[in-house]
N, CA, C and O atoms as a GROMACS GRO file, in nm:
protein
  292
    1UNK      N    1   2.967   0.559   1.263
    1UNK     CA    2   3.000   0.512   1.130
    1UNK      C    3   3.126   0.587   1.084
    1UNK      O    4   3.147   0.706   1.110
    2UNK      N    5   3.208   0.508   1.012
    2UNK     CA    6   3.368   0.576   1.012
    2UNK      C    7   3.305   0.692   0.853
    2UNK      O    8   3.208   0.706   0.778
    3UNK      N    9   3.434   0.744   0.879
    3UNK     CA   10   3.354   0.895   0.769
    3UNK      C   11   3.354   0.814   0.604
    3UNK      O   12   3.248   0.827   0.543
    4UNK      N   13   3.427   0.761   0.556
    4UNK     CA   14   3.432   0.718   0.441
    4UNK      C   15   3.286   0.617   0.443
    4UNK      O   16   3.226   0.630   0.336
    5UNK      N   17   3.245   0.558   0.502
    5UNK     CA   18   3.135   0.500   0.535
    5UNK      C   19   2.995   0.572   0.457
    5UNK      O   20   2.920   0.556   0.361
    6UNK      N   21   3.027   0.681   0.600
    6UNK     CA   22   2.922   0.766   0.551
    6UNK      C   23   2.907   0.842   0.442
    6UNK      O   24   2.792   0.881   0.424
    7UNK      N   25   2.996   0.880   0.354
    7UNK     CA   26   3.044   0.972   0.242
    7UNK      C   27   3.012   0.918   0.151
    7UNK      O   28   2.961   0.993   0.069
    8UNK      N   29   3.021   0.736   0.100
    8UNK     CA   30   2.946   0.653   0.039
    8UNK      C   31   2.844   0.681   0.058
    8UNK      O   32   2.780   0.726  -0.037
    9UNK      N   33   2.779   0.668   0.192
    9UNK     CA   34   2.630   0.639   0.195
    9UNK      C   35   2.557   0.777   0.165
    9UNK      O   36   2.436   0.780   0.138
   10UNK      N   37   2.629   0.880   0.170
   10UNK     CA   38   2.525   1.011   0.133
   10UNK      C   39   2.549   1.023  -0.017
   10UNK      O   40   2.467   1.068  -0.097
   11UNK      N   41   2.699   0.966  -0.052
   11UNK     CA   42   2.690   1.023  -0.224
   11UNK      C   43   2.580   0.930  -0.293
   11UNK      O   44   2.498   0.977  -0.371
   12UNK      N   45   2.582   0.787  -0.258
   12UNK     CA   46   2.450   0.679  -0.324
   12UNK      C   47   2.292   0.726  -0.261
   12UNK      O   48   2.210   0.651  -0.315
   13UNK      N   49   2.245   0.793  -0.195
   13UNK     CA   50   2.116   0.856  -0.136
   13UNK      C   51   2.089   0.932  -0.234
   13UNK      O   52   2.001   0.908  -0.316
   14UNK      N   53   2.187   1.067  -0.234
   14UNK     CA   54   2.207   1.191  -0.311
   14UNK      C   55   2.150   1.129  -0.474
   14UNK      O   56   2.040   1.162  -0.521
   15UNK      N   57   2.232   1.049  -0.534
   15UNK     CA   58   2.194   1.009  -0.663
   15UNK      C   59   2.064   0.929  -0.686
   15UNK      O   60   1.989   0.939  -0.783
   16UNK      N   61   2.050   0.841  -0.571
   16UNK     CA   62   1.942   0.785  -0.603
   16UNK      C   63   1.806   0.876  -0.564
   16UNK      O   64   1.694   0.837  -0.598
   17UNK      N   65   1.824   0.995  -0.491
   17UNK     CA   66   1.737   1.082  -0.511
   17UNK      C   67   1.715   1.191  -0.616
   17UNK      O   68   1.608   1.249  -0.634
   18UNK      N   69   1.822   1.211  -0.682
   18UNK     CA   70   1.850   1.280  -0.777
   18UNK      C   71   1.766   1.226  -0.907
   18UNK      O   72   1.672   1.294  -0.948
   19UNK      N   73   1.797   1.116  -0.964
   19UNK     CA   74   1.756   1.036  -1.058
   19UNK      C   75   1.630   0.943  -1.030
   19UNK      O   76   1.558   0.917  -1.126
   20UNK      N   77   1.602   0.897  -0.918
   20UNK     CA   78   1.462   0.831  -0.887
   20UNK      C   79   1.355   0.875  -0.852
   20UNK      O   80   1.249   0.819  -0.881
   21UNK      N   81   1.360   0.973  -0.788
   21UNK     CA   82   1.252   1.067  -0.682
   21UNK      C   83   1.246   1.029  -0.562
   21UNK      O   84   1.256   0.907  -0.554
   22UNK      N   85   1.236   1.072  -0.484
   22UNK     CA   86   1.224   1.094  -0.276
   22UNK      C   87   1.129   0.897  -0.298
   22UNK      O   88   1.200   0.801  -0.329
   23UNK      N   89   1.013   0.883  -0.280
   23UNK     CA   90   0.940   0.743  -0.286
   23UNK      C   91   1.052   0.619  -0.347
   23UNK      O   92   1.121   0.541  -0.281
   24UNK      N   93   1.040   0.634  -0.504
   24UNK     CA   94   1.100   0.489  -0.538
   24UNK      C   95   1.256   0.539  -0.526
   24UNK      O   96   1.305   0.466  -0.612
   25UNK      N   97   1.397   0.638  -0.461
   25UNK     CA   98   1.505   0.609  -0.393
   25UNK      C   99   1.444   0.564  -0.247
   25UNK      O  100   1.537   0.527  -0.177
   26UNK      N  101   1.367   0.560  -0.205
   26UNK     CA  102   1.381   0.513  -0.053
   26UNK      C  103   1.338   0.379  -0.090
   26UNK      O  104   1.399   0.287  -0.035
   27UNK      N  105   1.248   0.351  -0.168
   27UNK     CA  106   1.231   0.147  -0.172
   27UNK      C  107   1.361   0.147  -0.210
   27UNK      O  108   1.454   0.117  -0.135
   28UNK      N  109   1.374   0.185  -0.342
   28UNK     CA  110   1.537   0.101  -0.397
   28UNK      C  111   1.640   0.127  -0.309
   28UNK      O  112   1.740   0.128  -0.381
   29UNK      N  113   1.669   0.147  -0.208
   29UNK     CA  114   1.780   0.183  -0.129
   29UNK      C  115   1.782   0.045  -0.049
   29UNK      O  116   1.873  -0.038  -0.054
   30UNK      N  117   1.672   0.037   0.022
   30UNK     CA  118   1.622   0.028   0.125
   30UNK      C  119   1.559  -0.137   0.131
   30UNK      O  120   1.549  -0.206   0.232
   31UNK      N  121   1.527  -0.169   0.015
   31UNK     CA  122   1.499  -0.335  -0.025
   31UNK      C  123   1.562  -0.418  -0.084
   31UNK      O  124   1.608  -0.393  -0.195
   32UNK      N  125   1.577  -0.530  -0.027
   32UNK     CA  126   1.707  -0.633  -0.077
   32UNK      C  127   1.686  -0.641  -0.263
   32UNK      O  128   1.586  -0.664  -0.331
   33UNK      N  129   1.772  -0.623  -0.287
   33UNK     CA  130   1.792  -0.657  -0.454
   33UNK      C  131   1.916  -0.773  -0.529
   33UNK      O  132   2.029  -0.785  -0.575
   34UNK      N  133   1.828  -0.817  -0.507
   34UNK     CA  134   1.866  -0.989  -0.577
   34UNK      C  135   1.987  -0.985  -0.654
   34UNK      O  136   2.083  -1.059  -0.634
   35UNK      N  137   1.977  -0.854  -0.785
   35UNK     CA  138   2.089  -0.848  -0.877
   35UNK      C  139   2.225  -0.799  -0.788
   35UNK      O  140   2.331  -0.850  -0.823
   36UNK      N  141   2.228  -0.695  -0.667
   36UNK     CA  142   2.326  -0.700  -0.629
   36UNK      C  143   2.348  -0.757  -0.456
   36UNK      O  144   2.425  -0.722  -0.367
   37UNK      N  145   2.256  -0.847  -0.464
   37UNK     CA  146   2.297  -0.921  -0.343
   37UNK      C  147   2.270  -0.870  -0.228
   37UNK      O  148   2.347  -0.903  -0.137
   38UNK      N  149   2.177  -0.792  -0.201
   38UNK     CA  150   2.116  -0.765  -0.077
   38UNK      C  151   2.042  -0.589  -0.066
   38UNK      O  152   1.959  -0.543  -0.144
   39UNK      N  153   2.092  -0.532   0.032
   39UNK     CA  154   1.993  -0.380   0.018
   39UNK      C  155   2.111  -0.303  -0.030
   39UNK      O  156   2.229  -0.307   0.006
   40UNK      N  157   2.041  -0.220  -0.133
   40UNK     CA  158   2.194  -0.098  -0.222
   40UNK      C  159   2.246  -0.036  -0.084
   40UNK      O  160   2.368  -0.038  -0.069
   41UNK      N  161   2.169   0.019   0.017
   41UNK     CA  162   2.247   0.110   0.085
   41UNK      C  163   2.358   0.059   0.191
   41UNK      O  164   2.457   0.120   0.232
   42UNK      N  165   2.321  -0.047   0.216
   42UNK     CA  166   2.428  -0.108   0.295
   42UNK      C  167   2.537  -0.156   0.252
   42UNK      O  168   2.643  -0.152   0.314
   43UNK      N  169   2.514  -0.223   0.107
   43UNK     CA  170   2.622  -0.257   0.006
   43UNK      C  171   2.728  -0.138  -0.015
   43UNK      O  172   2.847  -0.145   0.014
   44UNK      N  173   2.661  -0.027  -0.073
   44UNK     CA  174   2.722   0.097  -0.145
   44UNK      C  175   2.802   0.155  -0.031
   44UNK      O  176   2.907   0.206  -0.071
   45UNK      N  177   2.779   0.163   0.121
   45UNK     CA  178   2.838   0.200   0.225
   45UNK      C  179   2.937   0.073   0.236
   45UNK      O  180   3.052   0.092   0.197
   46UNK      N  181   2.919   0.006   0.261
   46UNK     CA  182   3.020  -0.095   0.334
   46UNK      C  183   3.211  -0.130   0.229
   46UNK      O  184   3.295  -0.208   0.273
   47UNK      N  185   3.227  -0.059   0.118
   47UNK     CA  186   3.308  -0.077   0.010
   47UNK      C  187   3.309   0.060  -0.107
   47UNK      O  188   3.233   0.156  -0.096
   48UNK      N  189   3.380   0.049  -0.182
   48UNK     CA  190   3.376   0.150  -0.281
   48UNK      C  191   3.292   0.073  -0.338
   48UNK      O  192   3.173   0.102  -0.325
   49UNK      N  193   3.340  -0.074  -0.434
   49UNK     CA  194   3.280  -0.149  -0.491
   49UNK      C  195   3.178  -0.151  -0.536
   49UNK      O  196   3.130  -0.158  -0.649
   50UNK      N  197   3.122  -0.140  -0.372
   50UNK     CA  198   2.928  -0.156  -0.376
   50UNK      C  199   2.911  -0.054  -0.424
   50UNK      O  200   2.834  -0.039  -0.520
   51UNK      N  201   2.983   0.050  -0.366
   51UNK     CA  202   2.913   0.168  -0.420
   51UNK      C  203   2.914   0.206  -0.573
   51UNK      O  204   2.811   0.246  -0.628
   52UNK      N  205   3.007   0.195  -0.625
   52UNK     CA  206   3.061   0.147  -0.790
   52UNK      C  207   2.910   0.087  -0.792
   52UNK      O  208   2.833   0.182  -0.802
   53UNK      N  209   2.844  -0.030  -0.786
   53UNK     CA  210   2.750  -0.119  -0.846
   53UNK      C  211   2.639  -0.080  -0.810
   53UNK      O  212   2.543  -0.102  -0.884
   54UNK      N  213   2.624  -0.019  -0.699
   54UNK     CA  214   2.500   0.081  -0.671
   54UNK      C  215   2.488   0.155  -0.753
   54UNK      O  216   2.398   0.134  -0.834
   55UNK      N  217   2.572   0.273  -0.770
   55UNK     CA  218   2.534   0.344  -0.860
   55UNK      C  219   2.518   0.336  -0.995
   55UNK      O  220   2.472   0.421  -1.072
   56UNK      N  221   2.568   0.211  -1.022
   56UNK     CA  222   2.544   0.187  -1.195
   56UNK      C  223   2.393   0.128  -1.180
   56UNK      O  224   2.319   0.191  -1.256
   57UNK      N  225   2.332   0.043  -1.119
   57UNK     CA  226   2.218   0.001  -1.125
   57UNK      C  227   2.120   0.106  -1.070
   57UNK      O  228   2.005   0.084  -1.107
   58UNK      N  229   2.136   0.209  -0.995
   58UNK     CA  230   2.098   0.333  -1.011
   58UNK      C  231   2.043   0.409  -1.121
   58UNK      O  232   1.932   0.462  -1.117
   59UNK      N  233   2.139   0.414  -1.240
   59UNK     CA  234   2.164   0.466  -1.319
   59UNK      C  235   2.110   0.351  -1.454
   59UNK      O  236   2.063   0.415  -1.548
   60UNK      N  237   2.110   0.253  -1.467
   60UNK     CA  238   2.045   0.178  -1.532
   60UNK      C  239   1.918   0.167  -1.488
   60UNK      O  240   1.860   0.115  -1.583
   61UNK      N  241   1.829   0.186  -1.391
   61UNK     CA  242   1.711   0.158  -1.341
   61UNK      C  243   1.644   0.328  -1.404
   61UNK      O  244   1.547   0.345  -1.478
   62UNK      N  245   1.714   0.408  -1.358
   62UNK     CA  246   1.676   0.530  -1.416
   62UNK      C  247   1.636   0.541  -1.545
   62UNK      O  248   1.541   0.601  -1.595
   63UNK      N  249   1.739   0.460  -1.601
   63UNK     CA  250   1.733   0.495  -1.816
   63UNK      C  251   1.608   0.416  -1.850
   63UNK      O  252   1.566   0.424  -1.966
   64UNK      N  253   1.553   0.351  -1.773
   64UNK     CA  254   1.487   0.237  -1.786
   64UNK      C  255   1.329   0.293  -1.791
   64UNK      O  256   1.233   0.246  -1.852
   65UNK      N  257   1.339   0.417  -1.700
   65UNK     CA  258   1.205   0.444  -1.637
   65UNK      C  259   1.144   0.566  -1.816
   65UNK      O  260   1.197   0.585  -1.926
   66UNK      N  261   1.035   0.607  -1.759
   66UNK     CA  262   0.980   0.667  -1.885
   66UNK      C  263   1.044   0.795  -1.884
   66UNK      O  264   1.044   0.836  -1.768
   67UNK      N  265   1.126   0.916  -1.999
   67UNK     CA  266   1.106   1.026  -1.936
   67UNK      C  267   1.035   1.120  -1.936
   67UNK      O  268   0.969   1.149  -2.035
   68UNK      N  269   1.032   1.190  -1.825
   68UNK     CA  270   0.946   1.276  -1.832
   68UNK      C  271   0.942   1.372  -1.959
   68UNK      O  272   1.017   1.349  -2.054
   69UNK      N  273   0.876   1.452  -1.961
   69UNK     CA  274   0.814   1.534  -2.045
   69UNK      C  275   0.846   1.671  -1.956
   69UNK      O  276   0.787   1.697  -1.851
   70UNK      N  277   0.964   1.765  -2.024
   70UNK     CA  278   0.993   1.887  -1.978
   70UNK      C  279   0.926   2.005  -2.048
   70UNK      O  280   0.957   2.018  -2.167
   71UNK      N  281   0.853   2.079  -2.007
   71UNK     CA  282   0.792   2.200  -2.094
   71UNK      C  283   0.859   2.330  -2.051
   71UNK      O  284   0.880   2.391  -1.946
   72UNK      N  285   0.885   2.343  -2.186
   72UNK     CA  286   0.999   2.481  -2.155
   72UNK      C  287   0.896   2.672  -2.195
   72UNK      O  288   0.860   2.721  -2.302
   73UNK      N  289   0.889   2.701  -2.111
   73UNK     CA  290   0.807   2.849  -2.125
   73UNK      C  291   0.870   2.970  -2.222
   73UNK      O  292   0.812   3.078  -2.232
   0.00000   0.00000   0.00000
């Protein structure tokens, strides 16, 4: 895989593990998604583009979810 390839594909992993958790970043990576036209990780690798639209729906799927509850000691 040429390096820019891969540099996409670890910075869209990285975030979608960052913001989703280890379980739902590996479905959302990893399963075709209708809104952007097939699986994020192959999209987000194959272009900047994708990767641009990966990570916004990343990031919108995130805001979306409940947040947690941080307890500070």
């Amino acid at each position: 895989m040429p390096r820019d390839q891969a540099l996409r594909q670890g910075a869209v992993a990285i975030l979608a593990f960052n913001l989703l958790g280890r379980e739902e970043a590996f479905s959302f990576l990893n399963t075709n998604h209708p809104g952007l036209g097939g699986q994020p990780l192959t999209i987000a690798t194959l272009s900047v583009s994708g990767r641009a639209s990966v990570e916004a729906e990343i990031r919108r799927v995130a805001s979306e979810r409940q947040p947690d509850v941080a307890v500070s000691g």
